[in-house]
N, C-alpha and C positions, 0 to 999 in steps of 0.2 A: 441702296444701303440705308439703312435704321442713324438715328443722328447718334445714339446710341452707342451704337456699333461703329458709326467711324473716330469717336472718343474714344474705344477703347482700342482700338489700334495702335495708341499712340502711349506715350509714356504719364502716368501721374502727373499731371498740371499743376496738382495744388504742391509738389516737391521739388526740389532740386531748382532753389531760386536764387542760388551764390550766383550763377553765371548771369544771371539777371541785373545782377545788382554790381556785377562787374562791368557790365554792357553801359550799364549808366553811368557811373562814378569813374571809371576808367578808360572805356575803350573807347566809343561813340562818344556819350555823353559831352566828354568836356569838348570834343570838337564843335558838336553843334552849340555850347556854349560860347564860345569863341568864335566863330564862322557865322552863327546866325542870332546872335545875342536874344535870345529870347527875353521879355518883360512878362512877368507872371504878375499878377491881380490876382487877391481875394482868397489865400491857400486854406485861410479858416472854415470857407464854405466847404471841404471834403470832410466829413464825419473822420474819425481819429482811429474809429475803429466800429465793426459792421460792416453789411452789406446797403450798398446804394447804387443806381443805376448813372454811369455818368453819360448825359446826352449832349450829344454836340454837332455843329456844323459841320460840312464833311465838303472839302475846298479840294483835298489831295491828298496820296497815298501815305504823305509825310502826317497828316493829322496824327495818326495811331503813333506817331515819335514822340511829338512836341506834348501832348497835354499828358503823357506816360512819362516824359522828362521834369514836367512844371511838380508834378504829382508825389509827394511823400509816400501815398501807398502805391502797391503796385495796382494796373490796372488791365485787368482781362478782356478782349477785344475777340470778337467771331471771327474765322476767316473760313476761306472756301476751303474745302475738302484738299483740291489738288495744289497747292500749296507745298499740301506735308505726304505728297504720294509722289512728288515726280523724281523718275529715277535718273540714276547714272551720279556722280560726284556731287556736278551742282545743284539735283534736287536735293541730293540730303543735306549738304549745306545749307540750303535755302530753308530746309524743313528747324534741322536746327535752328536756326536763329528765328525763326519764326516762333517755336515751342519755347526758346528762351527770353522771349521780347513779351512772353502771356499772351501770344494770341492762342486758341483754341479750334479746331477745327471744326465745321459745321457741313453736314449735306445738303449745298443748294439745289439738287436736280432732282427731278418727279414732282408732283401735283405739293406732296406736303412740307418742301425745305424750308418754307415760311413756318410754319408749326415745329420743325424741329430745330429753328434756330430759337423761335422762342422761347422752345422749352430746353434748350443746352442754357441760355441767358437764365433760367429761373433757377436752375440745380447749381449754376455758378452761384449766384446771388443765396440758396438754403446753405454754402458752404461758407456765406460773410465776405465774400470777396465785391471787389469795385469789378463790375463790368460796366465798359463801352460800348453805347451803342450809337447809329447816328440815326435819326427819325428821319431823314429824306431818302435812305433803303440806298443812296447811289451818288457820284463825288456830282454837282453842282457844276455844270460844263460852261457855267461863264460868269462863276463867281457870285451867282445872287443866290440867294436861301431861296427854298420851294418848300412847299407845304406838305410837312408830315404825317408819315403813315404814322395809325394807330397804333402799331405792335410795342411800342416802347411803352404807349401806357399801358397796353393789358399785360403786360410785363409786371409794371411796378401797380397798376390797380391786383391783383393777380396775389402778389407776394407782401403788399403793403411798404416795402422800402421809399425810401426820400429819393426822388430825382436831384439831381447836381446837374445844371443846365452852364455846359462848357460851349466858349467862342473864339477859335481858333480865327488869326487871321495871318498873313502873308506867305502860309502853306503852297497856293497856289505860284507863286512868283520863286520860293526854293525850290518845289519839286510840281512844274505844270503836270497838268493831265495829259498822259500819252507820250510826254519826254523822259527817257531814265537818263535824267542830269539834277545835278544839285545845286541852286543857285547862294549867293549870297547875300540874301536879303534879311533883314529881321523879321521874326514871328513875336505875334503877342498873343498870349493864353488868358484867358479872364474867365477864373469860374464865378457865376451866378450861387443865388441863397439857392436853398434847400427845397422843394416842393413835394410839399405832403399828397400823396394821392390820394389821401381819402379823403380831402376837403372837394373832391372834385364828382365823389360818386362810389359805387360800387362794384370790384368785380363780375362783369358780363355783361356791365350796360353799356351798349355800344355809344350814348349819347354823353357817358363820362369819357368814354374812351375820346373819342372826337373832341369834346371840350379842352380836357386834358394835357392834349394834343398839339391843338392850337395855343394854349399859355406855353409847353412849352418852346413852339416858335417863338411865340413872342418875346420870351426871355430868352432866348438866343441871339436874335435879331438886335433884342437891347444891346446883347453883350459886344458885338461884332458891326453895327451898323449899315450890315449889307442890305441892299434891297430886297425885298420881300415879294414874291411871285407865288400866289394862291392857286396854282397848280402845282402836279407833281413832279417830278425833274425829269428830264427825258434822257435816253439810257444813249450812251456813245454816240451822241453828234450835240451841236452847237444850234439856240437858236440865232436865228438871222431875222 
């Protein structure tokens, strides 16, 4: 399936955001206000209005909550296709609240899902909206940052928007990787300054994309403290 095509299976993204904005202010919202006190840093650094890519560390499934919670605009996040296909009661509940929380859905299977998640990310970003993305492509299986793919900046090299370098932290201690339980711990959100992509190079060059890349680790790392692992994060197991 076309990424294309599994977009339009699904209802108008950019409308119908009351319920969104109930989820925050009413429904969820003030729990995790109350249950996990979030501290917010730095809410100047999100443009007031436009498009800008928000890039950040990726600890847990709760990340796509907390920094859409810290966040005055709303903020559009990829998710997997089957998310918003699975049937019987609880998928479509699931589906719903996923299509109401701004996630978007993306086709990760066949040679090109990497290509048509990018290009779902770039037609979000021509329509002004904040997308989410996290540069390490996978959650961080024992809490260190690892070294980002490229696609975030051919994104924002690509479209010219500003990066917002966001650092989630105590995600992993509310909601681990691999437990569906919600813990009581506090999160802190700290968005980072702005980062112009064109100071780094031009769309197609793969040695801006790289560059890019690595500032923005760096400035996540700043934001969050974690240790820093210059490979790439390995997919469903822990190293030892």
């Amino acid at each position: 399936m076309a990424d294309s095509d599994a977009v339009n299976q699904h209802p108008d993204f950019s409308s119908n955001q009351a319920f969104y904005w109930l989820l925050k202010f009413a429904l969820i919202g003030p729990f995790m206000r109350v249950y996990n006190r979030p501290k917010v840093d730095d809410l100047e650094n999100i443009p007031k209005e436009g498009p800008a890519v928000i890039a950040g560390n990726h600890l847990s499934i709760a990340d796509w909550l907390f920094a859409p919670l810290a966040s005055p605009r709303r903020i559009s996040y990829l998710a997997k296709n089957e998310y918003f296909t699975t049937p019987g009661i609880s998928g479509k509940l699931q589906r719903f609240f996923f299509v109401q929380t701004g996630q978007v859905p993306i086709d990760r299977t066949g040679a090109s899902a990497a290509e048509n998640a990018l290009n779902t990310a770039k037609r979000l970003l021509r329509e002004g909206r904040l997308v989410g993305l996290y540069p390490e492509g996978t959650r961080s299986p024992d809490s260190r940052l690892y070294k980002g793919k490229t696609g975030v900046a051919r994104v924002a090299l690509d479209t010219g928007v500003p990066i917002i370098p966001v650092g989630v932290t105590g995600t992993e201690k509310v909601c681990p990787p691999g437990k569906m339980t919600w813990g009581h711990h506090q999160v802190t959100v700290k968005f980072g300054k702005p980062i112009n992509p064109a100071e780094f190079g031009e769309s197609g060059d793969t040695k801006a994309e790289r560059t890019l890349t690595d500032h923005i680790m760096k400035e996540i790392q700043a934001l969050t403290g974690q240790e820093y692992v210059d490979e790439y994060a390995p997919r469903g197991k822990k190293n030892k």
